[in-house]
C-alpha positions in Angstrom: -16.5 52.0 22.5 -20.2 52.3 23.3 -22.5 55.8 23.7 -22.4 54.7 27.6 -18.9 54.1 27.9 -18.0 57.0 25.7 -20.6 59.3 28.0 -18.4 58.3 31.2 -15.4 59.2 29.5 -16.6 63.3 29.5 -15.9 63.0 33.2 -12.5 62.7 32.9 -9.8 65.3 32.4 -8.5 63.8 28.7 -10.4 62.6 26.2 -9.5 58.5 25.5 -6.2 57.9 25.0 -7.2 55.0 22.2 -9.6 56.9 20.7 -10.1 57.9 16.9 -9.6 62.3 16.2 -13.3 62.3 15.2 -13.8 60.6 18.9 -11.6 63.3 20.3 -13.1 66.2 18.7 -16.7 65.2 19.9 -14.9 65.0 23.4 -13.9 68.4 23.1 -17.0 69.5 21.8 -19.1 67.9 24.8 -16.8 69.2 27.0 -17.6 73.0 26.2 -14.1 73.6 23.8 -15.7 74.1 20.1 -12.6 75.8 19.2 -10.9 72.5 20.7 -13.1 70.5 18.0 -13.1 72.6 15.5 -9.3 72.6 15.5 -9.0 68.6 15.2 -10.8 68.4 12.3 -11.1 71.2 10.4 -8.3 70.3 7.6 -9.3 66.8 7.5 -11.4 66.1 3.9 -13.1 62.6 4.4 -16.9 62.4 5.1 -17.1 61.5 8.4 -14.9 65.0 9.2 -16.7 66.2 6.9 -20.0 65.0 8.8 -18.8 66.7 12.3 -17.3 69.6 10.8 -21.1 70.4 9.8 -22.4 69.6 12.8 -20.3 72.0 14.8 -21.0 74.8 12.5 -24.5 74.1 12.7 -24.1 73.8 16.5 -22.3 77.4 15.8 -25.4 79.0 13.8 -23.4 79.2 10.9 -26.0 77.4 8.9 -24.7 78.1 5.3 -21.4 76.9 6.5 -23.0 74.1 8.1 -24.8 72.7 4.9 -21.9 73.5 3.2 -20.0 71.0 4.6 -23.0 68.6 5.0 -23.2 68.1 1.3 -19.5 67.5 1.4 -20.1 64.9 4.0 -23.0 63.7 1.5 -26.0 64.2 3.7 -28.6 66.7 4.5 -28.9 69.2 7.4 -31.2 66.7 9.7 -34.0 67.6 11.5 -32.6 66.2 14.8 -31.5 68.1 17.9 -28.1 68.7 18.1 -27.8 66.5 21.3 -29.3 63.7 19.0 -26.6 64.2 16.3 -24.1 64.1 18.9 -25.4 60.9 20.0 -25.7 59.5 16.3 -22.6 60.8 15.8 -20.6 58.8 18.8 -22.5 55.8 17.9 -21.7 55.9 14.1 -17.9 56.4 14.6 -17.2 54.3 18.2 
């Protein structure tokens, strides 16, 4: 699924049927439900969760939290916007 295709999706009432839980919890998040987001992949311990699960807690405020699970995702906090991670976020995991 492309950035485009996945963008057309968020004007629908369901997230993808075929898509992955990472997929569905950036749905959630795009579509205003954090808690939604937070829910799918908050006890899920591989990077990429890892990865969103710091990008929603930085989306939050909670930075300590959010680098928290940043290194646990083995990056840095970036320097990007947060609709920029979004978007490299979709892209890495369509």
């Amino acid at each position: 699924m492309t950035l485009p295709d996945f963008n057309k999706s968020l004007n629908t009432d369901n997230p993808p049927a075929d898509a992955s839980v990472y997929l569905k919890a950036l749905w959630h998040d795009a579509k205003g439900n954090w808690d939604k987001a937070h829910e799918l992949i908050q006890d899920l311990s591989d990077k990429n969760a890892s990865w969103i699960h710091a990008y929603l807690h930085r989306k939050e405020g909670d930075i300590f939290n959010a680098d928290y699970w940043y290194s646990k995702a083995g990056r840095k906090r970036p320097s990007l916007s947060l609709k920029e991670e979004w978007e490299q976020l979709v892209a890495a995991l369509s």
